[in-house]
N, C-alpha and C positions, 0 to 999 in steps of 0.2 A: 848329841848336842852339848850335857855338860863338859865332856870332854874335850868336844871343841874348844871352848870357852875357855876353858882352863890353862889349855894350850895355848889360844893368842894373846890371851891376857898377861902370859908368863914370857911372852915373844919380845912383849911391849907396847901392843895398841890397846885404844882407850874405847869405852862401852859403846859408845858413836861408831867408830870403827865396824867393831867386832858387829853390831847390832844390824851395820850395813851388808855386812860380809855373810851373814848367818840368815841374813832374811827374818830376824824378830825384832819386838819393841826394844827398847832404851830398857825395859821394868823388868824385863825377864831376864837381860843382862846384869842386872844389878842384884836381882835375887838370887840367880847359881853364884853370881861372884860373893855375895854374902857366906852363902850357904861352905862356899870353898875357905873362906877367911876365917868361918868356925871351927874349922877341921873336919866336916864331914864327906863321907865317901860318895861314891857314883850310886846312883838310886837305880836298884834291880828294875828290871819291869816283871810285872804279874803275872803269874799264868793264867790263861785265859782259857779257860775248859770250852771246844766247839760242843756247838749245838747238836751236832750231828752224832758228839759222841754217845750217848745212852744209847743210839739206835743200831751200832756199828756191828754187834752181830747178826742182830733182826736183818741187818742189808748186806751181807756176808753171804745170810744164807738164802736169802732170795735173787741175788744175783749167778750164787749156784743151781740154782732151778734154773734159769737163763731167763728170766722175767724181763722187762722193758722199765728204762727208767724211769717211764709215765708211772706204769703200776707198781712202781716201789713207792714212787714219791706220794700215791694216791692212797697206800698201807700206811704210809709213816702219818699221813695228817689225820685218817682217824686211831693214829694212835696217839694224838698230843704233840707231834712234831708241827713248830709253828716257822720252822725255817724257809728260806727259798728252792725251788725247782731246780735252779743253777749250783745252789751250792750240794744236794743229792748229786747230781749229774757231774760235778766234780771230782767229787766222792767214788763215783762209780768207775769213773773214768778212768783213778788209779789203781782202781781193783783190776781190772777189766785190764791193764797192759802184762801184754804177753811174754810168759816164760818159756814159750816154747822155742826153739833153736832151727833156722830155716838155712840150708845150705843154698850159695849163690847157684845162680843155674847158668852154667858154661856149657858152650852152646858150638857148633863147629860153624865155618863159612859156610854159608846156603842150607845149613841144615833146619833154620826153623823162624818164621812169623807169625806175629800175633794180631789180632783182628777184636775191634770194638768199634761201637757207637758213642756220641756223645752230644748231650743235647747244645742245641746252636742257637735257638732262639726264635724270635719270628723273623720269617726271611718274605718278601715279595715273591713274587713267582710271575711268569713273562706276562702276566694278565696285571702286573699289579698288586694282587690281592695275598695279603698276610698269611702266612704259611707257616706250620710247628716244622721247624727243621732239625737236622742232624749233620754230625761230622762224622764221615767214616774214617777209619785210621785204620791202614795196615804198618807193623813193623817190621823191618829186621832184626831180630834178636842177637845176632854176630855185629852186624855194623851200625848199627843202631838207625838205619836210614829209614824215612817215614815218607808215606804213602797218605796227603788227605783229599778227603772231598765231601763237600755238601750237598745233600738229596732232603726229600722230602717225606721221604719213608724208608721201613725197612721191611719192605716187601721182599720177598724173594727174588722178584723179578730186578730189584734196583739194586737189593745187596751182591747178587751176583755178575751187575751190570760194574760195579763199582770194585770185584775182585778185579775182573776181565782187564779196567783200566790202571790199576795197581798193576798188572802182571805187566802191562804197556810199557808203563812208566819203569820199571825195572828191569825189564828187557827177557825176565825169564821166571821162572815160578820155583817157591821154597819148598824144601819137600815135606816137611811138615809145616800144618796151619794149627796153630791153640783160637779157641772159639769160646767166647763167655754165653755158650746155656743161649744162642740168639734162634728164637722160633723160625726165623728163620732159614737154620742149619739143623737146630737138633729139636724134635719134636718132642721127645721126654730123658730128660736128666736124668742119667745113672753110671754109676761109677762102674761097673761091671760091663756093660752092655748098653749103652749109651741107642735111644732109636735115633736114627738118621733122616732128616728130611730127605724126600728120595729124591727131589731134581739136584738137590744138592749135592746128595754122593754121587749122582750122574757125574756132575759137574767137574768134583773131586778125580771122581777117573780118567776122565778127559782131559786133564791135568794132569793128570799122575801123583799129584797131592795127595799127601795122609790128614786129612780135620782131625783135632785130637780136642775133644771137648775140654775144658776147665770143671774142677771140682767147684760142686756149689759151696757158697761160704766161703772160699779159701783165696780171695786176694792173693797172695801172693804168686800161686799158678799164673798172672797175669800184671804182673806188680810192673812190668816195663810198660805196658800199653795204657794199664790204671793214669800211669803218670804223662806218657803223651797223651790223654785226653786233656788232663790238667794242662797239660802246655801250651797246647793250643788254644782251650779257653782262652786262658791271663793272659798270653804270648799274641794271640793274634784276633779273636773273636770281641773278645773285653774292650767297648771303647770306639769301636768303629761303627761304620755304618755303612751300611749296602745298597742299591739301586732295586739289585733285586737277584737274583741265586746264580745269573749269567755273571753277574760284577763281582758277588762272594767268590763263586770260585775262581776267578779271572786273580783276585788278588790273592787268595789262599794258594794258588799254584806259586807265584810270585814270590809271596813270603816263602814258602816251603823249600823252595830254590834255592834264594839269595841269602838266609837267616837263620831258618830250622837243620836244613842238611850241611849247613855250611858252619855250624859254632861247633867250638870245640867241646864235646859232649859231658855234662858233669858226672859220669861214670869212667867211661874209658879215657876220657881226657886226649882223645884224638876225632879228626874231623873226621863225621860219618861218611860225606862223599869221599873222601880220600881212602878208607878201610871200603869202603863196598867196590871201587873200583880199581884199587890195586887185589882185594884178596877177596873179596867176593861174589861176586857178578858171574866170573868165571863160573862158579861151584853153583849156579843156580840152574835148576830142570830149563833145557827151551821149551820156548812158546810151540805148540802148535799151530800147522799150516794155516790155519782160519779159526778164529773165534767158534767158541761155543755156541751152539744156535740157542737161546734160552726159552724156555716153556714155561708159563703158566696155567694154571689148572682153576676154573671156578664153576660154581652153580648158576645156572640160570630156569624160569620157567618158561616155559612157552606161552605165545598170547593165543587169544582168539584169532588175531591173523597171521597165524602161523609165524609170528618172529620171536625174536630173544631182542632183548637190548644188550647191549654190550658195548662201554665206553662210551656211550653216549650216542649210537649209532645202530641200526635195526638189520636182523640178519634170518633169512630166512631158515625155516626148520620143516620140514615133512609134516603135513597136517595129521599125520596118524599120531603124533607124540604132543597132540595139542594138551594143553593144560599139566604137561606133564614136565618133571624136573630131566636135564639133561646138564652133562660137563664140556665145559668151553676148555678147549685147550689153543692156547698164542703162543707162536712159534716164530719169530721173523714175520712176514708181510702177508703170514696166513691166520685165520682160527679153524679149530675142525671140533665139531659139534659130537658128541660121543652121547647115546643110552645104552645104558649095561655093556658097554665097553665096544659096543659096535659103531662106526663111524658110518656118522649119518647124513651130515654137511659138510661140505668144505668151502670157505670166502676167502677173499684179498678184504685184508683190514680197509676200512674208508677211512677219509680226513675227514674233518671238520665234524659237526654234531648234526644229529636229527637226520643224517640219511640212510635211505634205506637200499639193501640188496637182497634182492628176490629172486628166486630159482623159480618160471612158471610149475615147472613137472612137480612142486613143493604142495599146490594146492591140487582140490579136488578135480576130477575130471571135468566136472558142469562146469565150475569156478574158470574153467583158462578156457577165453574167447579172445581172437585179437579184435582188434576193431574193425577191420575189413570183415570176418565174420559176422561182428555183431550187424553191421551194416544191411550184409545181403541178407540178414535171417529178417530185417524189417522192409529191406524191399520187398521180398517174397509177398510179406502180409499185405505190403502194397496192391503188390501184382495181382491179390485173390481179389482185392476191392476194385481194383478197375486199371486199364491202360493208362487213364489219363490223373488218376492218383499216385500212380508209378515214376509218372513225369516230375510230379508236385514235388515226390519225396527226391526225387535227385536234386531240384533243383532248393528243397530245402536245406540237406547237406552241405552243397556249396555257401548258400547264405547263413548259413548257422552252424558251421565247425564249434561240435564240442556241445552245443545246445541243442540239437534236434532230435534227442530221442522222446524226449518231455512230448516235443509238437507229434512227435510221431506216435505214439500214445493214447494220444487227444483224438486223433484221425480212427483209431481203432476202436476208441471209445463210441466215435459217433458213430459211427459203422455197426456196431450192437444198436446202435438207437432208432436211427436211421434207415437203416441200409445199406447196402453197397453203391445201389447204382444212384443214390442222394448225393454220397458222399464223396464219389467218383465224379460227377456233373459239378458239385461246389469246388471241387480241386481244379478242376479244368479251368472253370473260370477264374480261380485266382490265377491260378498259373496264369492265363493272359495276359493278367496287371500285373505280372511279377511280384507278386505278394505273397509269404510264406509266413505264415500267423494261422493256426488254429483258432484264434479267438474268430480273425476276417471268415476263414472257413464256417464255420458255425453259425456266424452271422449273416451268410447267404442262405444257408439253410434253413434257418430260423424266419427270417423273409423273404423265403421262397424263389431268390434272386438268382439260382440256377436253372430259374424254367424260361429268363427272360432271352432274348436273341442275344446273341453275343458281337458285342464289336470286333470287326478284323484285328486283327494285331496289326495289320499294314497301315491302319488307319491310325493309330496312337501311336506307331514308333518311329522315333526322329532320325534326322540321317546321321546322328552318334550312333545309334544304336539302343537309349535313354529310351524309356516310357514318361511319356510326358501327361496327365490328366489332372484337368479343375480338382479343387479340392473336395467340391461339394458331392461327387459321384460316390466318394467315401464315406457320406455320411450315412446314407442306409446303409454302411458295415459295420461301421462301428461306433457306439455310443457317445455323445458327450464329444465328437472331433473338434 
């Protein structure tokens, strides 16, 4: 600023001017201009010793341990450090950039793609209801062309549902795949010997694909995909808003299309669809005749009625494995029920929730009766009580589909109290009135209304066919009519 001042002053504009131009008062102008008509020179500015400085080896060598910024900045304030968290973390920051030296990774046509997740936010899902989503990103690492989509997890069964559609959309598969450490692909990180999830290397060979795990810590193994996650963020997720994961990905194909594979790339500085289908496309593995049939693997116990739940729907299991844990494997439009590795069930997945599919041969032998069985095993008991109890119970059947075992029951009960040939003679008579109620039966018996003459049936029934009787005959049956 003196310098300024100096300058426009010697140009030829007046303190007003200068005072307009420099953004200060009329008084500060007036003072350096003084100051310069003394003869004195431009005023050094001071050196300012940081805060941070006394502590600068203390945090040298605690960032050589590889500590966390929190626990530096948590050492310095019981050492007297009364500085900010931000201004450590700045500190550190320039410690911490790297002198190590990383060769570009040139990559041949179809020889290699990279795969990550990245988070999307809350998304609806076809019910409506708010959902933790994901953006899957596959790359080409030659053409730079990108592969996205939105899911809901990263299950096995989705992550591999979402290679399948990668491989669609590019028309052929890369021979090798880089994978950031995702559970589920690689089950335990190691640079030597890396374990494999196993539906996954299935999957992998069924492809012909090499996975080639990412070092942990090391970014750069993955520095292409690190940064289509970021692009898709800011570039297309940032700012919009969705219906629900049918509309997300409806416009994420959209964009991907028209905007992502189509700009001219800020590395190669040529458009990816144009490098993938003049030089690349060619040089990619083909697809295989049909899709991979995908497998998932879970636990489930068994209930008391012989079922598993599974997705929200009940599936029968052999009552000898009751209470016990068994593995659900889903395959396409089946599950098959596995203990200690023998296949014990097999079902067609159901739709919708709470129904159920049962195998009779699943339950005990007593357990599986049909209902025409259960039936004749209560005629029978009929039968032992009398001809005309036999009648009663047919014709209770017909009147009380679904309800007559209860009444039939009652009849067997009186039968122990009674008799046979009581309870025979009170069936008979209701049966006349076409009356099928255990309570009516009872209530003859109880007032002794089976020893009385009995009315013809030709004499009460109409020429419908209808029983037609006063109401009042029924009141010595039943209570309170």
């Amino acid at each position: 600023m003196w310098t300024t001042i100096k300058t426009l002053w010697e140009l030829g504009y007046n303190k007003t001017q200068i005072a307009e131009m420099i953004g200060c008062s009329r008084k500060t102008i007036r003072k350096i201009l003084k100051q310069i008509q003394q003869g004195q020179v431009e005023p050094k500015r001071e050196l300012v010793v940081s805060i941070i400085e006394p502590y600068k080896d203390l945090i040298l060598a605690r960032v050589s341990q590889k500590l966390t910024v929190k626990r530096i900045y948590q050492e310095l304030t019981g050492k007297g450090y009364t500085g900010s968290y931000e201004t450590v973390k700045r500190f550190v920051s320039k410690i911490k950039l790297t002198k190590d030296v990383y060769m570009h990774n040139v990559t041949v046509a179809g020889e290699e793609a990279q795969i990550d997740f990245g988070y999307a936010g809350l998304i609806a899902d076809s019910d409506g209801k708010l959902k933790k989503a994901w953006v899957f990103c596959l790359g080409l690492t030659y053409s730079k062309k990108y592969y996205y989509e939105i899911v809901f997890s990263q299950k096995v069964e989705d992550f591999l549902n979402s290679h399948i559609n990668a491989f669609r959309y590019l028309g052929g598969v890369p021979k090798t795949i880089k994978i950031d450490n995702l559970k589920s692909a690689i089950l335990q990180a190691n640079f030597y010997e890396p374990v494999y999830q196993k539906e996954y290397l299935n999957f992998a060979n069924y492809y012909r694909f090499k996975p080639i795990p990412c070092r942990i810590y090391t970014p750069t193994d993955k520095a292409m995909i690190e940064s289509s996650i970021k692009y898709v963020k800011n570039s297309f997720i940032r700012g919009r808003r969705f219906k629900d994961i049918f509309d997300a990905n409806t416009q994420l194909k959209e964009w991907t299309e028209t905007v992502c594979n189509k700009r001219i790339h800020g590395t190669t500085k040529r458009i990816p669809d144009e490098v993938f289908e003049q030089e690349e496309k060619a040089q990619l593995l083909p697809l295989p005749d049909s899709d991979y049939q995908i497998r998932s693997f879970s636990k489930r116990i068994v209930s008391c009625n012989c079922h598993i739940c599974f997705e929200n729907n009940f599936y029968s299991v052999p009552w000898q494995y009751l209470h016990q844990e068994v593995i659900v494997e889903k395959t396409g439009k089946l599950i098959k029920i596995y203990k200690d590795n023998n296949l014990i069930a097999t079902h067609q997945i159901l739709t919708g929730k709470g129904n159920f599919q049962t195998n009779p041969s699943h339950y005990p032998e007593y357990k599986i009766i049909s209902e025409t069985d259960y039936q004749n095993k209560y005629r029978m008991k009929m039968k032992e009580i009398g001809p005309d109890c036999e009648e009663y119970f047919k014709l209770m059947i017909k009147q009380q589909k679904g309800y007559w075992s209860r009444q039939a029951k009652g009849l067997l009960k009186l039968a122990k109290e009674y008799g046979n040939q009581v309870v025979n003679n009170a069936c008979k008579r209701a049966f006349i009135y076409g009356v099928t109620s255990y309570v009516v039966v009872k209530r003859i018996i109880e007032k002794n209304l089976f020893e009385e003459d009995f009315v013809p049936k030709s004499s009460i029934e109409t020429k419908t066919g209808e029983f037609q009787r006063p109401l009042e005959e029924y009141e010595k049956w039943i209570p309170n009519l």
